[in-house]
N, C-alpha and C positions, 0 to 999 in steps of 0.2 A: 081934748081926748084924754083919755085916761092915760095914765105912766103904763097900767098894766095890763093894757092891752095892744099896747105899741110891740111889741113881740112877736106878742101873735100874730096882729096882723103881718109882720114882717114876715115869719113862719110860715104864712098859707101862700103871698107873694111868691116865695122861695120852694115851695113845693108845687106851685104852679109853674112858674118858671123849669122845675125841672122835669116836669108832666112832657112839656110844649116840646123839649129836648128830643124827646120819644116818641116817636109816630107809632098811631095803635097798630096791633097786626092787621094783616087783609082782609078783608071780609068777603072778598071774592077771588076766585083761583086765576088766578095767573093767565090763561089762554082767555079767559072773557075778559079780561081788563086789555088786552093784547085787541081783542077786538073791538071795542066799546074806545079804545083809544084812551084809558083811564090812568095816565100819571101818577097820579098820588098813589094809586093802588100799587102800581110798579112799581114805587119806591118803597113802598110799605114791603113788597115782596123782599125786596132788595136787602132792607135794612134788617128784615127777620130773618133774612137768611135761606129765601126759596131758591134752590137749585137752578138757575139760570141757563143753564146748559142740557136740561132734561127733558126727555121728549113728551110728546103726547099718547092715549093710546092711539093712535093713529101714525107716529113717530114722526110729527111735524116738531119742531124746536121752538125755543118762544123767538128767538131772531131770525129764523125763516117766516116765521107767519108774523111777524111785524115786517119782516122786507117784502112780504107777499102785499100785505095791506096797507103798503105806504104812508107807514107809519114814522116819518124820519125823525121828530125827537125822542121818541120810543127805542128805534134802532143806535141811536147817538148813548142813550141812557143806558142801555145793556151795552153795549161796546164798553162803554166807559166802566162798567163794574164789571169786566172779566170776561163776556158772551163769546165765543170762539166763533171770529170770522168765518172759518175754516171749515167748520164742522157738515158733515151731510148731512141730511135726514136720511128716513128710512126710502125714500124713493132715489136718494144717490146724491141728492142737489146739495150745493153748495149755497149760501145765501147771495155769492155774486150771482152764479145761474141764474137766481131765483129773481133776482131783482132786473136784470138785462130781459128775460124774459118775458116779463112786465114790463119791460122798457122805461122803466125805473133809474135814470143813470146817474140822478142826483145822488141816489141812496148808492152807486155800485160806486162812486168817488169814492163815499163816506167808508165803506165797506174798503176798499183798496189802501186809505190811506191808514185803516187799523189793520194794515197789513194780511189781508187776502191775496193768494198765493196760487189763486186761479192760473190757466196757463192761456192766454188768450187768442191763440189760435184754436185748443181744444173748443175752449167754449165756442165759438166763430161757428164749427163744423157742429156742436149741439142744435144752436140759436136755427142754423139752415137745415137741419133733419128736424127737428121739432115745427120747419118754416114761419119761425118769427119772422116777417118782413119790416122791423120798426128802424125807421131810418138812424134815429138817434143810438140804439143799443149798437146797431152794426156797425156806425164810423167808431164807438165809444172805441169796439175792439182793436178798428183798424191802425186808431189811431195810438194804442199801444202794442202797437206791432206783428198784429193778426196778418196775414199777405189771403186776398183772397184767389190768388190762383195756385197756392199750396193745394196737394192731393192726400185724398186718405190712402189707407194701407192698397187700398184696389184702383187707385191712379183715378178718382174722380175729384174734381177739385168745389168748390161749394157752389161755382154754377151749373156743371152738371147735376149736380145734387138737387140743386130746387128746380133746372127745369124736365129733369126725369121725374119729381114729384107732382109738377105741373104747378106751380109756383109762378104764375106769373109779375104780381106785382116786387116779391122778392127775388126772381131771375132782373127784373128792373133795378133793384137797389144795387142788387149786388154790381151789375153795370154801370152804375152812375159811383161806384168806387172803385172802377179800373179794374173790373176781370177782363181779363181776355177772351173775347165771344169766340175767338178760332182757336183756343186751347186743347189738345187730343187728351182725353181719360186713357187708363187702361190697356184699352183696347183701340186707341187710336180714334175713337169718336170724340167729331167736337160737339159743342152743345148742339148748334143746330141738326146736326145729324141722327141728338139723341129725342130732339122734338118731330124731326121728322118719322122715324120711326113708330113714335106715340103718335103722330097722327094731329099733334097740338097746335092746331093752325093759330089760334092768338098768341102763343108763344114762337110761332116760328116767321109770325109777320116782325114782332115786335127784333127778334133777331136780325133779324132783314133790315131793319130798319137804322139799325146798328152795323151794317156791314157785314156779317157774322158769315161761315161759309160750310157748305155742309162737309166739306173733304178738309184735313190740315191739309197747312201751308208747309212748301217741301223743305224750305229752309228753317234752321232753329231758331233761337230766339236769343 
């Protein structure tokens, strides 16, 4: 080979090498790569510099709608460059919500352990008015310390909740994690009292069946 072109080639080596260094910009926006599942492009965003914490018009986040689409190395990839666990969208949520909800609970670990600040009984009383019945999201809570016979502001506690909504396979879950079926709301109604009222006869067998009673019991607990 030539003396004098030993250079150059070293030159174009060396300018290739530092080409490879730099990932081109994106070439697609940020929320389709989020859906298409497109890494490179996420990192492409990443390293340009795309606002990771910026909503959509719609005001969905790029880490709500990657924990919507379970998306978990996507979700790992924005955590790790800064994505606020934390953050709402424009509908309120949270990305733990968002991923319990989905019954998603691989992602609500990941989510928790980059320190998500959810409060786990709130959520508990969403997951049962919104009547998520997914077994796995409801022990996730329980099992950080959700109590399912805690009451809201009006003394209903989350099985009154799903079986005034008529909830029966979630009036079930919630049972099979120790509510209390003769627990009084309120106003002194226990569930079954509040199925009988609606008239919910699969829901008021299924209590039955569990013991459940439509009067509380006189002594406390």
């Amino acid at each position: 080979m030539s003396p004098v072109r030993v250079p150059a080639a070293l030159a174009l080596v060396a300018l290739l090498l530092a080409a490879c260094g730099e990932p081109p910009p994106p070439t697609i926006n940020l929320y389709r790569a989020i859906q298409g599942g497109d890494l490179d492009q996420i990192k492409r965003h990443i390293y340009w510099g795309t606002d990771i914490d910026r909503a959509d018009p719609r005001g969905e986040l790029p880490l709500h709608a990657a924990v919507r689409r379970g998306r978990l190395i996507i979700v790992r990839e924005l955590l790790k460059n800064g994505a606020d666990p934390n953050a709402t969208n424009q509908a309120g949520e949270t990305p733990l919500q968002v991923a319990l909800v989905a019954g998603r609970t691989q992602l609500a670990a990941i989510l928790i352990e980059a320190d998500a600040t959810d409060d786990p009984q709130a959520l508990l009383f969403i997951l049962v008015r919104d009547g998520v019945d997914d077994r796995d999201s409801l022990a996730f809570l329980t099992r950080r310390g959700a109590d399912v016979d805690a009451k809201d502001q009006s003394g209903a506690t989350p099985l009154h909740i799903a079986v005034g909504d008529g909830q029966r396979l979630l009036t079930k879950r919630l049972i099979d994690l120790g509510a209390n079926v003769d627990a009084p709301d309120g106003d002194g109604r226990t569930p079954l009292s509040v199925a009988i009222e609606d008239g919910n006869q699969p829901i008021i067998e299924l209590l039955e069946r569990f013991g459940a009673r439509a009067e509380p019991a006189t002594s406390t607990r």
